[in-house]
KEKE-3310 file (N, C-alpha, C; in steps of 0.2 Angstrom, whole numbers, plus 5000, padded with zeros to 4 digits):
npx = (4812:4815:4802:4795:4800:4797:4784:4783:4791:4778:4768:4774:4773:4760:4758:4766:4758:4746:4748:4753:4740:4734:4739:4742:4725:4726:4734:4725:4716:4721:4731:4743:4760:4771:4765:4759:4772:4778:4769:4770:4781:4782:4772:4780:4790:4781:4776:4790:4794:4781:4789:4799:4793:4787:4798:4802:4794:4792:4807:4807:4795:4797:4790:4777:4764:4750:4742:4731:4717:4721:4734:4733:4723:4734:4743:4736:4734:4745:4746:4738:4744:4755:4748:4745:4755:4760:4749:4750:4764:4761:4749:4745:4735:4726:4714:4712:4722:4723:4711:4713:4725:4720:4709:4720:4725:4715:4714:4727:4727:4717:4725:4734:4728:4721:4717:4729:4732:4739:4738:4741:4732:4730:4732:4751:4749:4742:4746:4749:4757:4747:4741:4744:4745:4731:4724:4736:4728:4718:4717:4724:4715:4704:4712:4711:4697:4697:4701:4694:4681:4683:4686:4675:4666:4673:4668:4656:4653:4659:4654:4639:4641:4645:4632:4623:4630:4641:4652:4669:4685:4691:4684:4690:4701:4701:4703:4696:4681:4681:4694:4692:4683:4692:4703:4693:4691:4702:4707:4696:4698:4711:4708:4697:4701:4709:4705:4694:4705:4707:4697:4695:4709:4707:4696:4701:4711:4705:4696:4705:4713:4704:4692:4676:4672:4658:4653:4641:4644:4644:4651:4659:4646:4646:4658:4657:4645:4649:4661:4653:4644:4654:4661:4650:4647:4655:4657:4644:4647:4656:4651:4642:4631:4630:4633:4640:4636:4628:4636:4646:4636:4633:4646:4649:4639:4644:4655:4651:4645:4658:4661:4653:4654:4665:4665:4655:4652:4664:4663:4652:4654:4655:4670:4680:4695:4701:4698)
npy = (5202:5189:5183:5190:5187:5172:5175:5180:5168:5158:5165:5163:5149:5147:5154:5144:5131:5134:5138:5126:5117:5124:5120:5106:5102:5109:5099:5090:5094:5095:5085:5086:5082:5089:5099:5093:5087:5098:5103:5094:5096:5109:5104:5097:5105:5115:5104:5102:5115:5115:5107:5111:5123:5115:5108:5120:5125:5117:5116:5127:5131:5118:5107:5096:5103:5103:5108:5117:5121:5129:5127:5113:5112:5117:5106:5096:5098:5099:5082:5080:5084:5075:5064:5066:5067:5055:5048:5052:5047:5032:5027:5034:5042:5056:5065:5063:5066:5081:5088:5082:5092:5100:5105:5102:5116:5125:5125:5128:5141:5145:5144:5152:5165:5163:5171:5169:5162:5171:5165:5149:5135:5122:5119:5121:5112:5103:5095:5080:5064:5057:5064:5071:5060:5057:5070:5069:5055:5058:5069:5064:5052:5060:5066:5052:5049:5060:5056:5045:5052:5061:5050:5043:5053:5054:5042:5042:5051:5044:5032:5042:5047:5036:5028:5036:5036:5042:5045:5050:5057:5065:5063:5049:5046:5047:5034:5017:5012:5000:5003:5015:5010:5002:5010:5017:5009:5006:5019:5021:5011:5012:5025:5021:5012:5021:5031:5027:5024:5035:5040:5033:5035:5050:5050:5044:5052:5063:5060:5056:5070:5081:5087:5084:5081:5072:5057:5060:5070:5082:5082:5069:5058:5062:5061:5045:5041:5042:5038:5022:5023:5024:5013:5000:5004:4999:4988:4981:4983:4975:4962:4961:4970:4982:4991:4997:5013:5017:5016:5025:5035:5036:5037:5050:5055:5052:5060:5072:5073:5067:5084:5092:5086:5089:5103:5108:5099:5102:5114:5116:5105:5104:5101:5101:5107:5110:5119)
npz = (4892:4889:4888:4879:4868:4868:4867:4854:4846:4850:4843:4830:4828:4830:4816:4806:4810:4805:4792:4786:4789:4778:4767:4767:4766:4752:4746:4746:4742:4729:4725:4728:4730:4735:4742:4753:4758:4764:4773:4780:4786:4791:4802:4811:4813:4823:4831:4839:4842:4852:4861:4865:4873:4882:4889:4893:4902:4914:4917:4922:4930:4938:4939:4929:4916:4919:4929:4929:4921:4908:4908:4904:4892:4882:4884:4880:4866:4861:4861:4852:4841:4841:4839:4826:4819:4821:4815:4801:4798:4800:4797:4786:4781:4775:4777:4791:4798:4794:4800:4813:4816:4812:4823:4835:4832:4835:4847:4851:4846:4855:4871:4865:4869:4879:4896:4905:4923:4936:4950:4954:4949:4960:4976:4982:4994:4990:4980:4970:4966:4961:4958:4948:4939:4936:4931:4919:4913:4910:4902:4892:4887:4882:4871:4866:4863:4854:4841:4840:4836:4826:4815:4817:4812:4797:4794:4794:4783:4773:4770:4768:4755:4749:4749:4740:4729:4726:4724:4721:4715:4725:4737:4736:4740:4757:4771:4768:4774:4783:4787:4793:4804:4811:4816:4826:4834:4838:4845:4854:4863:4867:4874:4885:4897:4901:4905:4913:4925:4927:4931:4943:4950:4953:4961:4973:4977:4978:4989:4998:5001:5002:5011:5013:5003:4991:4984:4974:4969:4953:4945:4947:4945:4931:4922:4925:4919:4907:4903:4906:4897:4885:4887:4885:4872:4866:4868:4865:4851:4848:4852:4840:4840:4838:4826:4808:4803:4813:4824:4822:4826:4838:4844:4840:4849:4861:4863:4861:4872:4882:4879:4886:4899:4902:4903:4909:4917:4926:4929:4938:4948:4966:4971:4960:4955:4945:4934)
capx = (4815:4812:4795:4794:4804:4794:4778:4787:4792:4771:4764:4779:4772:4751:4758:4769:4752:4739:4750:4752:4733:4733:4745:4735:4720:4728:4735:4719:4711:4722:4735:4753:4764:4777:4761:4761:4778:4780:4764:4772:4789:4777:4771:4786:4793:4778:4778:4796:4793:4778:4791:4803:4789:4785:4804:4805:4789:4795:4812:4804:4793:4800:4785:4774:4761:4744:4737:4727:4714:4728:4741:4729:4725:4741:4747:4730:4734:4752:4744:4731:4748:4758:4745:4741:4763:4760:4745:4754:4767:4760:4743:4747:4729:4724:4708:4710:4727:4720:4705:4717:4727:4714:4707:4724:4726:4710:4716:4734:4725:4711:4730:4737:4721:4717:4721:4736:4731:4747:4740:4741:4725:4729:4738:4755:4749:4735:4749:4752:4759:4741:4734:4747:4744:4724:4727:4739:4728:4712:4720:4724:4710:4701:4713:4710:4690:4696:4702:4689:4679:4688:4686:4667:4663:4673:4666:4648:4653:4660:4643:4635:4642:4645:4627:4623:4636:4646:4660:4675:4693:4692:4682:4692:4706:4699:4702:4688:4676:4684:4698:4693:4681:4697:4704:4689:4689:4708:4707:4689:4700:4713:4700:4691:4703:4715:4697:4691:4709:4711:4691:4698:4713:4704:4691:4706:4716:4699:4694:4712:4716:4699:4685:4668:4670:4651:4650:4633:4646:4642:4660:4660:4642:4645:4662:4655:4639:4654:4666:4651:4642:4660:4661:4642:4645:4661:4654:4639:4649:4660:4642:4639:4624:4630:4637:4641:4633:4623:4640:4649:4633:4633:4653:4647:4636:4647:4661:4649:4645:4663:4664:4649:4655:4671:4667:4649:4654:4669:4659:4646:4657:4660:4676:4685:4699:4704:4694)
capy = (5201:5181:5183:5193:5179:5167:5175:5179:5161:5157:5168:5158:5141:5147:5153:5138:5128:5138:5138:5117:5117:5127:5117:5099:5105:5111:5093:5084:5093:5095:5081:5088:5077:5093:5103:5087:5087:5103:5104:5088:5097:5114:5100:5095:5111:5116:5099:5105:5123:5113:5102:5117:5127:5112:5109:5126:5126:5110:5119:5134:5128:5112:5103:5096:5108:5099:5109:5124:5121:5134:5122:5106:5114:5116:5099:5093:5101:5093:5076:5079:5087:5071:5059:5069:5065:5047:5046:5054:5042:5025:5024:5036:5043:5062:5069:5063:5070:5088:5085:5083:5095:5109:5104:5104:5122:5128:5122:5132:5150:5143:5144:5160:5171:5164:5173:5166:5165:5170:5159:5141:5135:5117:5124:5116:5107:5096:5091:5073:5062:5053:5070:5072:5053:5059:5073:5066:5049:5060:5073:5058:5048:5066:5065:5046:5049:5064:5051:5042:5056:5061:5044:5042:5060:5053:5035:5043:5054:5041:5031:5043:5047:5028:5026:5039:5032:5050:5043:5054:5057:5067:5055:5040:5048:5043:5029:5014:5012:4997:5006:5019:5007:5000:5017:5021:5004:5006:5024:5020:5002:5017:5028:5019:5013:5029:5036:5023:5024:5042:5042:5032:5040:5056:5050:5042:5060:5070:5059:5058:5076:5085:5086:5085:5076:5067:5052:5063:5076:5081:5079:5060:5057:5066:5055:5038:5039:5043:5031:5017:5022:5021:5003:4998:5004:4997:4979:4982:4985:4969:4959:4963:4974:4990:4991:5004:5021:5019:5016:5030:5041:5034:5041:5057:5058:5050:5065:5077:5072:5069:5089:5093:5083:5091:5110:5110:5095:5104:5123:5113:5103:5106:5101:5098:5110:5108:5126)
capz = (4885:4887:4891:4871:4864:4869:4864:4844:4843:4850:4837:4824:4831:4827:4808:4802:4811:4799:4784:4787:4789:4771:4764:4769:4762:4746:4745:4747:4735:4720:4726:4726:4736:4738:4747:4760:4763:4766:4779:4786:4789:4796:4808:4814:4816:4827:4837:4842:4846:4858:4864:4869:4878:4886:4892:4897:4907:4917:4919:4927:4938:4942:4937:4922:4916:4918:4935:4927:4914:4904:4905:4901:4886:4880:4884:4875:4858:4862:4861:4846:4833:4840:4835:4819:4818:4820:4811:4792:4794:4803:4795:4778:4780:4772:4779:4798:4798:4793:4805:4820:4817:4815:4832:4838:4830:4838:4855:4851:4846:4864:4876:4867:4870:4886:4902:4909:4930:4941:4953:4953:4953:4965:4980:4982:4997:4987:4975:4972:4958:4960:4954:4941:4935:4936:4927:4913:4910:4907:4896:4886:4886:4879:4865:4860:4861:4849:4837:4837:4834:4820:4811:4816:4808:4793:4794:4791:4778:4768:4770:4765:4746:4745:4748:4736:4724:4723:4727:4715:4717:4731:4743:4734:4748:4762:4772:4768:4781:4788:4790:4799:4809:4817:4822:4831:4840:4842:4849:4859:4866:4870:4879:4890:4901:4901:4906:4923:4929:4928:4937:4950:4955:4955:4966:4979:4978:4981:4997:5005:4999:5002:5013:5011:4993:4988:4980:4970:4964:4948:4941:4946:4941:4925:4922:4927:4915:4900:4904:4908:4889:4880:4887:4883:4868:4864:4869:4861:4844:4849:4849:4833:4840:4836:4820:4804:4804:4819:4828:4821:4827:4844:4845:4840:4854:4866:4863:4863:4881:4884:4882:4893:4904:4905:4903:4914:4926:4929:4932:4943:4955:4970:4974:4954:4955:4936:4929)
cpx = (4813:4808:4792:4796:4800:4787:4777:4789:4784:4768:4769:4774:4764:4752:4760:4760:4747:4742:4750:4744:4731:4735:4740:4731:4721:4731:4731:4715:4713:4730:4743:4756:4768:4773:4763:4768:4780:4775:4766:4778:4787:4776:4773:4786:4790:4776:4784:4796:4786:4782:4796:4798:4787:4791:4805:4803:4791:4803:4811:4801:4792:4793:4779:4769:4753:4738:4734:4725:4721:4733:4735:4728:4728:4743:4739:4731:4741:4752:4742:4737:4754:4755:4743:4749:4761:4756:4748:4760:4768:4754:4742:4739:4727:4722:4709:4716:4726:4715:4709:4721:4724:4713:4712:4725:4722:4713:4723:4733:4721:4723:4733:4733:4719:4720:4723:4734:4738:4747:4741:4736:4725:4734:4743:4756:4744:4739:4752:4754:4752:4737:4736:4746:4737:4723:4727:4732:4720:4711:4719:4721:4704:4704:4711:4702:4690:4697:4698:4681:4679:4684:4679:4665:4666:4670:4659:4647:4653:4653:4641:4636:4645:4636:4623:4626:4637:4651:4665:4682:4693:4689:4686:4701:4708:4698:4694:4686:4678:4691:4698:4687:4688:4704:4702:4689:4696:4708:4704:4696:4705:4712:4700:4696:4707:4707:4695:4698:4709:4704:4693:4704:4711:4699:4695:4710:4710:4697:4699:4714:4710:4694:4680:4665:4663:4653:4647:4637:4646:4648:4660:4654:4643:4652:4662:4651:4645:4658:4660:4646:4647:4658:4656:4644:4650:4659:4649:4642:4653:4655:4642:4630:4624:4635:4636:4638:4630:4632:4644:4644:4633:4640:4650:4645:4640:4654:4659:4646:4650:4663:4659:4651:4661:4670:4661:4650:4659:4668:4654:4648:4659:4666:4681:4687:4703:4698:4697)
cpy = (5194:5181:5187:5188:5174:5167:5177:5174:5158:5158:5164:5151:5142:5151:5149:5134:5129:5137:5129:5115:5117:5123:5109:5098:5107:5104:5090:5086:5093:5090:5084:5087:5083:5099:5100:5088:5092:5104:5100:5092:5103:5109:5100:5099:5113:5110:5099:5110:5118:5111:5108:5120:5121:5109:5115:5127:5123:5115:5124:5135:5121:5106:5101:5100:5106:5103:5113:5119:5125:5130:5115:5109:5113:5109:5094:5094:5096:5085:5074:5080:5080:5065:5062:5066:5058:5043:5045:5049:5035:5023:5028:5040:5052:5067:5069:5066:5077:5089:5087:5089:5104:5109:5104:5113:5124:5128:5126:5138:5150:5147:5151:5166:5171:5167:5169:5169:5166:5165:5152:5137:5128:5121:5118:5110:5100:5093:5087:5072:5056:5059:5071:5067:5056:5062:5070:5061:5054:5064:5069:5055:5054:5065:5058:5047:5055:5061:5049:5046:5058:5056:5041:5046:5057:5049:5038:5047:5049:5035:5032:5045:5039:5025:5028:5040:5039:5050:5047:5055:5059:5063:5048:5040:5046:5037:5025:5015:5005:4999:5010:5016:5004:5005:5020:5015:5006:5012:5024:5012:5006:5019:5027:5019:5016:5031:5033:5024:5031:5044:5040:5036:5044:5055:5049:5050:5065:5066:5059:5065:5080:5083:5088:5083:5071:5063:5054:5070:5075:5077:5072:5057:5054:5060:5049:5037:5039:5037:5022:5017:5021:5015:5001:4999:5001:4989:4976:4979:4978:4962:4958:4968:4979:4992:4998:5010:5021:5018:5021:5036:5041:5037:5047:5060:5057:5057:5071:5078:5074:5079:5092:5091:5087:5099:5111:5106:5097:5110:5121:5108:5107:5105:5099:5104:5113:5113:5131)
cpz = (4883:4885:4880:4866:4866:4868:4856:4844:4847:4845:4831:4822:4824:4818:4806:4803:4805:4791:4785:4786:4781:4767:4763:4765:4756:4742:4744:4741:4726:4721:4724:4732:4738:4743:4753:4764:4766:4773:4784:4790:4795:4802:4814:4819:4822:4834:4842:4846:4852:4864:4867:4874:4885:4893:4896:4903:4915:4921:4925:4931:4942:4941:4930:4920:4914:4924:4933:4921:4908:4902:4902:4895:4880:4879:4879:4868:4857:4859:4855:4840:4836:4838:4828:4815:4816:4814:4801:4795:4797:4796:4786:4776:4781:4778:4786:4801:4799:4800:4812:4822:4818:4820:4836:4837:4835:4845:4857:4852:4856:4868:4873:4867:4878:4890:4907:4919:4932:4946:4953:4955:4958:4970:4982:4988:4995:4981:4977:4966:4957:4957:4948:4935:4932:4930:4918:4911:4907:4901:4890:4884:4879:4872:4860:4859:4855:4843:4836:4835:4830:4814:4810:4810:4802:4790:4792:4783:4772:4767:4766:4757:4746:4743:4742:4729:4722:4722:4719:4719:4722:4737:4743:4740:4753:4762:4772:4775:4786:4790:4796:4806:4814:4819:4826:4836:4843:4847:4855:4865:4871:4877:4883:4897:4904:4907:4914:4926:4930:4935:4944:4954:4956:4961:4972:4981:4982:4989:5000:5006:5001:5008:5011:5004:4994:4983:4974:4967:4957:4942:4940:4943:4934:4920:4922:4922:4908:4898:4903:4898:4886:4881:4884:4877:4862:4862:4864:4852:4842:4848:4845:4835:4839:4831:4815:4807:4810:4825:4827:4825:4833:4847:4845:4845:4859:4867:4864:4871:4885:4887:4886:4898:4908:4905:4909:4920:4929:4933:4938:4948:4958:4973:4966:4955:4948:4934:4928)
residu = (UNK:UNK:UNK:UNK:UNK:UNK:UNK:UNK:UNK:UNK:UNK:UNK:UNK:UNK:UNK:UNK:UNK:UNK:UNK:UNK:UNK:UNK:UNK:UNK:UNK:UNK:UNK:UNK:UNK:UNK:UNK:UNK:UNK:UNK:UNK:UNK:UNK:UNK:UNK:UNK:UNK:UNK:UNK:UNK:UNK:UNK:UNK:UNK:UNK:UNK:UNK:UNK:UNK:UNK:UNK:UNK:UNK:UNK:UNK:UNK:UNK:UNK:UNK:UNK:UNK:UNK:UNK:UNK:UNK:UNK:UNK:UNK:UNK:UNK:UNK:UNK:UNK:UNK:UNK:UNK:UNK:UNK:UNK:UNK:UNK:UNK:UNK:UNK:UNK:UNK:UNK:UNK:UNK:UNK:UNK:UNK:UNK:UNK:UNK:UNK:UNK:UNK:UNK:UNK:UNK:UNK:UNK:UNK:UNK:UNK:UNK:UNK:UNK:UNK:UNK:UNK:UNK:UNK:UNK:UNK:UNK:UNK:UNK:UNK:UNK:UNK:UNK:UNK:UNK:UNK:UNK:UNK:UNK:UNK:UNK:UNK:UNK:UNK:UNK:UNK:UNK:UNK:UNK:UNK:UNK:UNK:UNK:UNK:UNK:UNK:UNK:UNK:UNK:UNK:UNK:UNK:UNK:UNK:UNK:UNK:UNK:UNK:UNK:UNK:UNK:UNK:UNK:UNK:UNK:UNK:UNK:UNK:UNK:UNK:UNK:UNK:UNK:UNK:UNK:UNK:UNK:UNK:UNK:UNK:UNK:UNK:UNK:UNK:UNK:UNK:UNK:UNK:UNK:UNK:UNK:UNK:UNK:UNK:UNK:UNK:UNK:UNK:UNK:UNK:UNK:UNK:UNK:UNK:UNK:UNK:UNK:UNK:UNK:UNK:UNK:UNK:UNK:UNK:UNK:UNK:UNK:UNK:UNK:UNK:UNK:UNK:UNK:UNK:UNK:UNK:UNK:UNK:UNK:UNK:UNK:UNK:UNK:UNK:UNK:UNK:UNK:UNK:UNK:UNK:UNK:UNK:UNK:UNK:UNK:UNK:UNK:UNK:UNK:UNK:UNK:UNK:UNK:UNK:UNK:UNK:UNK:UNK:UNK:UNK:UNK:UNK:UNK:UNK:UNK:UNK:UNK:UNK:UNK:UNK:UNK)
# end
């Protein structure tokens, strides 16, 4: 009977989400402040219902819910609709708002479609709070590269109808371009370091916790190169050498990597546990 209650207030979660999404969207383009606040309040409500399932999870099996792709997921989506929160009411910004939170949504429909394993994919003798730290700091890092992500794809957009002098009400919305330049450094500044810390403890947990871990696994490779371009490219931008549009483009690929990185370097090591 829980187990039904808890998959009717799920499906609750993914309509408020969808209509919030609809809502957003119907604000942006013909501006009615009572659409927004209503999508804001959707938001909420479904940031809450996250925050209970994630309460409940924790209750249940006594631990955070990060050790299965299935649960990382989840707790990813968790992260993208509480900065899509911060975003609408710190930085007051439309389009990046909507943005995040569809990618959040996607990532909500991804956890209740997927097939839920019974087993636990880390066995409880390979669990640490340096796997949980691991874990957690990369989850996060994933989200802030999705922000800056985000604000790239925007940053080019608005470029390009400035360049082409389009610009109309509906583009005059979005944040200028030095705005959303120092939400892609702030995010990126985020990132990186979320990102080497979480490589390293993972790499400390896989050699005391595991045998036969390589150096030339792909996973650490494939993590190492991501991590070492964000930097370089961050520096770079800090220089004055990697400026406007070609810096937004450069994010773009760098995030498109991230998710290679995390969906084929994760299928192709042999010892990452997190599939």
């Amino acid at each position: 009977m829980a187990e039904v209650v808890m998959t009717r207030l799920y499906e609750l979660m993914i309509v408020l989400y969808a209509l919030s999404i609809v809502l957003y969207f119907t604000d942006y383009l013909y501006k009615n402040i009572k659409f927004r606040r209503v999508a804001f309040w959707f938001v909420s409500t479904v940031w809450v219902l996250q925050n209970v399932f994630l309460l409940l999870f924790i209750i249940q099996t006594k631990r955070f819910p990060i050790l299965s792709l299935y649960e990382g997921v989840f707790f990813y989506a968790w992260l993208l609709t509480t900065l899509s929160i911060v975003l609408h009411c710190i930085a007051r910004v439309d389009l990046p708002v909507v943005l995040l939170n569809f990618l959040s949504f996607i990532f909500v429909t991804i956890h209740l479609f997927a097939p839920q394993s019974s087993e636990q994919i880390v066995g409880e003798s390979l669990v640490s709070e340096m796997l949980f730290i691991h874990i957690s700091f990369a989850i996060t890092s994933y989200a802030a590269f999705s922000v800056a992500f985000v604000f790239s794809l925007l940053y080019l957009v608005l470029y390009r109808i400035l360049k082409q002098k389009k610009l109309n009400h509906l583009w005059s919305r979005l944040p200028n371009l030095q705005q959303m330049l120092k939400w892609m450094n702030l995010s990126t500044l985020v990132g990186i370091p979320l990102f080497i810390i979480s490589i390293v403890l993972g790499l400390e947990w896989a050699f005391v916790s595991l045998e036969g871990v390589s150096i030339l696994d792909v996973k650490i490779i494939g993590s190492f190169i991501v991590s070492c371009l964000y930097l370089i490219a961050f520096l770079l931008h800090r220089k004055g050498a990697l400026l406007g549009s070609t810096y937004a483009i450069v994010h773009l690929y760098l995030f498109l990597l991230v998710v290679i990185n995390f969906f084929l370097g994760s299928k192709l090591s042999s010892f990452h546990l997190w599939v």
